[in-house]
KOLMIGU-425024 format. One record per residue (C-alpha): x, y negated, z negated. Coordinates in steps of 0.5 Angstrom, whole numbers, plus 500, padded with zeros to 3 digits. Example, Ala and Ser with C-alpha at 12.3 -4.5 7.8 and 13.67 -1.06 7.14 Angstrom:
REM KOLMIGU-425024
525509484 527502486 
//
This chain:
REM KOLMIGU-425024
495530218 494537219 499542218 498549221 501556219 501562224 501569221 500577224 494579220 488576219 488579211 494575210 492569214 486568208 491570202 495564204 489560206 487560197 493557196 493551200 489545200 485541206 491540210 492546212 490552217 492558217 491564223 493571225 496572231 494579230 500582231 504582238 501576242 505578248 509583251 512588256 505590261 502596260 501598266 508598269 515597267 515591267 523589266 526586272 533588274 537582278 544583278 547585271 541583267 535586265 530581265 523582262 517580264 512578258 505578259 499576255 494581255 487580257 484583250 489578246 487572251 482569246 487569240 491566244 486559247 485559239 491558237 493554243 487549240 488549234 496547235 493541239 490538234 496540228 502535226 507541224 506548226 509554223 511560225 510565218 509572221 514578219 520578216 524583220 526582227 519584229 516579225 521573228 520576235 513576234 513568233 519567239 513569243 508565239 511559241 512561248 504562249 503555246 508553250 512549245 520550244 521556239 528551237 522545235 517550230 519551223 520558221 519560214 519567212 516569204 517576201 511576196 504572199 504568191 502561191 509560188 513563194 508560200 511553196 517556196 517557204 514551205 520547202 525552205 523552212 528554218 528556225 527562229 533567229 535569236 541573234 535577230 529576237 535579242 536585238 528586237 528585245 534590245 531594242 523594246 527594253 530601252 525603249 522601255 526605260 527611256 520611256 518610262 523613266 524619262 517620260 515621268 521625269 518630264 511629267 514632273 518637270 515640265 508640263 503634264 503627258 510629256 513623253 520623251 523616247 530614243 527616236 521619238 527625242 532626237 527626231 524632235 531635235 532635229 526638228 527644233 534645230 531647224 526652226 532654231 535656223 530659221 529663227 536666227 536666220 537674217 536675210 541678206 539682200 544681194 542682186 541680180 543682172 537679168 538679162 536677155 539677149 536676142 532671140 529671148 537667150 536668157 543669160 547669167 551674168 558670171 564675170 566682171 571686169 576681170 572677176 568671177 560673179 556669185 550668186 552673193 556676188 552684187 551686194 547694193 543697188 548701187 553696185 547693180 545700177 553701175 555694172 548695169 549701165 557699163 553692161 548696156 554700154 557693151 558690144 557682146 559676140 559668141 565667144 565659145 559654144 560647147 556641147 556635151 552628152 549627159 546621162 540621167 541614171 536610171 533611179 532605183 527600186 523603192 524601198 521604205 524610206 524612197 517610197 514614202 518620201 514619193 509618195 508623199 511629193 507626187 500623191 500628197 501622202 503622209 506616211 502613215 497613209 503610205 504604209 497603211 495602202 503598201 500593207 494592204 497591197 501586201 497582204 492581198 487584195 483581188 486580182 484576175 487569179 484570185 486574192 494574191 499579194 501584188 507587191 514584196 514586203 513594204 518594210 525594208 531598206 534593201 535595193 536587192 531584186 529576185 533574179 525571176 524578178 529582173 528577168 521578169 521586168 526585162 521580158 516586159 520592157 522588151 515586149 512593151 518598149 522595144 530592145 532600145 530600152 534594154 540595157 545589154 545586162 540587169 542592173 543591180 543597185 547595192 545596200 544602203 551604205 549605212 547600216 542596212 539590215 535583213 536580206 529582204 528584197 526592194 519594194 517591187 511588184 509580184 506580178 507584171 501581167 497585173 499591170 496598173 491598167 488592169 489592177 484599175 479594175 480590182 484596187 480603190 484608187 488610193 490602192 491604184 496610185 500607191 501601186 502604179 508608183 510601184 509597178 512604174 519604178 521597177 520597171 523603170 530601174 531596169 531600162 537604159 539611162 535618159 540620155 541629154 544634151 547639154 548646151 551652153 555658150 558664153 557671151 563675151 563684151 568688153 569686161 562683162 560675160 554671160 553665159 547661157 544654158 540649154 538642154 535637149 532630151 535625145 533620148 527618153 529611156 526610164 523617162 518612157 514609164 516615169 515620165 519627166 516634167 523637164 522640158 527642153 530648153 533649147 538654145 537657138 544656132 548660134 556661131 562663134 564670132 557672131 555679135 549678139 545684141 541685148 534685147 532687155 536688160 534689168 537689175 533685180 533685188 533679192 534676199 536670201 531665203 532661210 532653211 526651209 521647214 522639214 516636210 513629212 518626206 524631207 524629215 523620214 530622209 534627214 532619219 534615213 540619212 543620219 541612221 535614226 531608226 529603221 523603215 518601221 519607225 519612221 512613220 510612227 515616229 512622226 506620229 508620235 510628235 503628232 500626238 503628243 503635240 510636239 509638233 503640227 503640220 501646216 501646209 505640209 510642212 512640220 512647225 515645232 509647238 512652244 512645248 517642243 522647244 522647251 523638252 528639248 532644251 531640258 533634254 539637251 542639258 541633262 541628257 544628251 545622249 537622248 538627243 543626240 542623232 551619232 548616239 541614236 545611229 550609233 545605237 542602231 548599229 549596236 542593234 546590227 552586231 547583235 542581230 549579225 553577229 551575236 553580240 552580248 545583248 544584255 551588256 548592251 542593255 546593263 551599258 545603258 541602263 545604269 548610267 542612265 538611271 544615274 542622270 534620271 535621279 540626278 535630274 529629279 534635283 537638279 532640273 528645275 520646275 517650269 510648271 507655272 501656272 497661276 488662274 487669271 480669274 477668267 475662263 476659256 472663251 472656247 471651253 470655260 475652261 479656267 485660264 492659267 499663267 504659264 511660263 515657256 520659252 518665250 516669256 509667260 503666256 496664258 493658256 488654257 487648262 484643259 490642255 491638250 483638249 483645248 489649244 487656246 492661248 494669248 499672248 501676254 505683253 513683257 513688262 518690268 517689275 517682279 512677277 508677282 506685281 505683274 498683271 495680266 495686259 487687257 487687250 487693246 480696245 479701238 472706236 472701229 466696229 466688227 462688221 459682220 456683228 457689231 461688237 467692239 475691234 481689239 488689238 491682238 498680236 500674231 505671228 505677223 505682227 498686231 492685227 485687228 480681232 472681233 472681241 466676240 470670238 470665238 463666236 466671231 472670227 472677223 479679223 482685220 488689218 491695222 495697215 490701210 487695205 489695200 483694194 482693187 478697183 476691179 471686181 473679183 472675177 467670181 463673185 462680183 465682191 471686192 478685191 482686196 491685197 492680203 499677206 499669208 505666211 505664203 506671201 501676199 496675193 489679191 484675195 475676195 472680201 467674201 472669202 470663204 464663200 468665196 475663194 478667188 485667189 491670185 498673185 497678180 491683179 487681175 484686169 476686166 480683160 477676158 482669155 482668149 484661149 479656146 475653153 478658157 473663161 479665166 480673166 489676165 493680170 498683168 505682170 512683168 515676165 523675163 522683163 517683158 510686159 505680158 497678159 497672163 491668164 490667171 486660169 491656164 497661164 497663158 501668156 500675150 505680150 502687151 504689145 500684141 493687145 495694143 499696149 506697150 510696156 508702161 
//
């Protein structure tokens, strides 16, 4: 009698076989059996209903005829894929292509591919959900109309291979939205009173004469220089010490979203990396007892956790960290308040004897830090809080007050596993009524900073915080900007192209609701009522899909082409590719036409006159000489303004600043080359003239002086610190006051 399981992967497909004795067969379908074609598009519109048209395709045909002979010699075939909607869609198409009724197959869904849990499923089988496959059908057909019929429209329109897509679209809003901040932003400049009062209190300035300071509060240099002196002129005493004991909440488990964005602060992970290292994890990998799923279902956006679990996680924390760290009863964290779905369980480990000490010895190290995060988090959601105490005491002078704050770590709690980077800073004893001098004194300059650019975790929380998409789509969206070039990351940070910028103006004016972030959660909820209530998927589909189609055929009149592309008469300098004239949203430009196989541009300079008089600008020519091959220096421009460029790139890459370098008269440290002071995106630093062979970098001048901490052989800058004159070490940070070296502040 033989009994035959079908899941998605093949990885998953050997775990579970390890479990099961002769009777069973297990097979991967390998993901999505049958589908939409690809070649067109594939849903048929007849009166009121769009009906899909669901295709095998050619290179999924030999999975299928195994799958077909094997169900023909099994008694019972279950259908085992996913345990989200697409998992329990992938398995109402299975059934389709064995041709069986999906209502007759039993449907058993796990969170964790232990021999436990496949037993389980096995004894707990159900049917497949329709409520749960329309909603995934729901969402695969409008996606599919968005896609193929705004896409072209673009195509047309804009520039050629433009996609445009309901997630895809208004993520890229919301990234085009915060370079539009960062754009429009303007600096305002404000100050500060830093001052210290002795022993080295650093305080803040918060009252004047009668009125609460803000941080925005001292506009001008004037203004600072005037509160500075009066401040300097005053007696100040301890005026209230106050202490107070605060909790730092145990976090709680991970789930899709939580992960990721860890992940990705702490491991420098993308999340297409993350996901790829979790499924694995998942799906089996080695372990003392075998091949065995070590963590739950990587795709989900429940805090829910297995009572055995919790039980698990508090027998350990009791053994391992002693009963100081056991809360009295489990702790337990609710759904996300916005439009949580499926009754999965948190992101969690299956097995706490695998602990990450003894998985070192079975996962690659990628494998290993993905999962020691994991293992770390859910144990740490089960221990009692971190417990603080807070300090803070207000200094009092005759118009002027401060006040200063500190804290001191009484209690480590989940700190114990996670570990903290927060160190104590502790205020000295202190009493009331006691008179406290000010040992330094400074007014200070700033400006404020703008937004800062999403990075790929702070965009998948923006998604998770506005409702768009689900933990599936968050990192194939952003690959998907990636790919289509909507967007590059540079230095972990996601720069929208000048492409971006322009779709989605076209999509802000003709279609908003494609962008539009409330329409897209919005969406996701309709999604939930099918999959939760049974609501009427194809009148969902028949709201959306007529008006759409309306504005799709009105857009083929009424947006304007922005494809302008006149040939230059010269070629690429990095393909030969013939060089156009296009406009964009920055005036015109001239690019290459193997875009996007080839990414160069210039710059072309505005000038009066109608377009079809103006010329193309020659780069500025100098007298100065490329000194690394001989040929002429230009003039370019750059994000950063005008700068010199060799005239032979890209054969030669030299390029120079137009402002007088800036140089140090102390060798570099590494190579013996020049010092010279450079400016980046990132700020300015002290940088070799030998760079790359040479990757010296600092902030600070360096001096000849050498560390004198043991093992170091690093050189000190001289900076200022809390407006004291100090030594640093550009290596390992130490600090040593210039008084101590024999040289006082100058």
């Amino acid at each position: 009698m033989l009994k035959l399981i079908i899941v998605e992967s093949p990885a998953k497909a050997r775990t579970i076989k390890n479990f099961l004795g002769k009777g069973f067969e297990v097979i991967a379908s390998k993901g999505h059996i049958r589908d939409l074609p690809k070649s067109r598009f594939g849903i048929k519109v007849e009166g009121e209903e769009l009906i899909p048209e669901y295709r095998v395709a050619k290179e999924n045909s030999a999975t299928v005829k195994e799958i077909q002979d094997l169900a023909k010699k099994a008694d019972t075939i279950y259908i085992a894929t996913d345990e989200d909607r697409e998992g329990e869609a992938i398995g109402w198409h299975i059934a389709h292509a064995i041709k069986r009724e999906p209502d007759t197959l039993p449907r058993i869904v796990f969170h964790e591919i232990t021999k436990t849990a496949i037993e389980h499923a096995l004894e707990t089988a159900r049917s497949i959900d329709m409520d749960r496959v329309n909603a995934q059908q729901t969402r695969r057909l409008l996606d599919r109309v968005v896609g193929y019929k705004l896409s072209p429209l673009l195509s047309s329109k804009i520039q050629k291979g433009l996609s445009g897509g309901r997630v895809q679209s208004s993520t890229l809003k919301i990234v085009v939205d915060r370079e539009r901040e960062i754009k429009a932003f303007k600096p305002e400049e404000y100050w500060t009173i830093d001052t210290l009062f002795v022993p080295g209190i650093e305080a803040q300035l918060v009252g004047f004469e009668g009125e609460k300071l803000e941080k925005l509060s001292i506009k001008t240099q004037a203004q600072a220089e005037a509160i500075a002196a009066s401040v300097r002129a005053q007696a100040f005493r301890v005026a209230a010490i106050e202490t107070k004991q605060r909790k730092s909440k145990t976090p709680p488990p991970f789930m899709t979203s939580t992960l990721q964005q860890t992940a990705s602060s702490k491991l420098g992970y993308s999340p297409k990396k993350t996901m790829m290292i979790a499924q694995t994890l998942y799906e089996g990998v080695k372990t003392p007892g075998g091949v065995s799923g070590v963590i739950t279902y990587m795709r989900t956006d429940s805090l829910n956790m297995a009572k055995e679990a919790v039980d698990a996680a508090r027998d350990t924390i009791a053994k391992q960290y002693g009963e100081k760290y056991l809360p009295n009863s489990p702790k337990a964290y609710g759904k996300k308040a916005k439009g949580a779905q499926e009754a999965h369980e948190a992101i969690r480990p299956t097995m706490l004897d695998f602990t990450p000490d003894v998985a070192a010895a079975y996962l690659k190290p990628d494998e290993l830090k993905l999962y020691r995060l994991i293992y770390n988090r859910f144990l740490a959601c089960q221990m009692e809080d971190a417990v603080f105490e807070q300090q803070s005491i207000t200094f009092i002078g005759s118009t002027a007050e401060y006040k200063a704050n500190g804290r001191k770590l009484l209690f480590d709690g989940f700190y114990r596993v996670l570990g903290t980077d927060d160190k104590d800073k502790l205020l000295p004893p202190l009493q009331e009524g006691q008179e406290i001098p000010i040992e330094s004194l400074q007014p200070n300059q700033h400006f404020t900073e703008p937004p800062s650019r999403y990075s790929e975790a702070s965009l998948i929380k923006k998604l998770e915080a506005e409702g768009i998409g689900r933990p599936s789509t968050y990192a194939p969206t952003i690959s998907t900007l990636s790919a289509r070039n909507y967007i590059t990351i540079e230095k972990r940070q996601i720069v929208p192209t000048e492409i971006a910028f322009t779709v989605t103006e076209v999509l802000e004016k003709h279609f908003p609701e494609i962008v539009d972030a409330n329409f897209t959660a919005n969406m996701e909820e309709v999604l939930d009522e099918i999959a939760d209530e049974g609501k009427d998927w194809q009148k969902v589909l028949h709201d959306f899909y007529f008006p759409f189609m309306e504005k799709i055929e009105a857009g083929k009149k009424a947006i304007q082409s922005l494809k302008v592309a006149k040939p230059i008469g010269r070629n690429c300098p990095e393909c030969g590719s013939e060089l156009l004239l296009r406009s964009g949203r920055y005036g015109e430009f001239i690019a290459c036409s193997g875009f996007p196989k080839c990414k160069y541009t210039e710059q072309v300079e505005s000038e009066e006159g109608p377009k079809e008089k103006r010329e193309v600008p020659q780069a500025e020519t100098t007298d100065e000489v490329c000194d690394k091959c001989g040929s002429p220096m230009v003039v370019k421009s750059g994000r950063n303004g005008k700068f010199l460029a060799c005239s032979a790139y890209p054969k030669c890459k030299n390029t120079k600043s137009l402002e007088e370098q800036k140089e140090s008269q102390v060798p570099c440290p590494l190579c013996g080359g020049k010092l010279l002071w450079r400016t980046s995106r990132r700020g300015a630093f002290w940088g070799c003239e030998n760079y790359p062979k040479c990757n010296f970098i600092s902030k600070f001048e360096p001096t000849e002086k050498k560390c004198e901490q043991e093992g170091c052989d690093g050189v000190l800058a001289r900076r200022t610190y809390r407006n004291k004159e100090v030594y640093e070490c550009i290596k390992c940070k130490n600090r040593t006051p210039a008084e101590e070296t024999g040289e006082g502040a100058e």
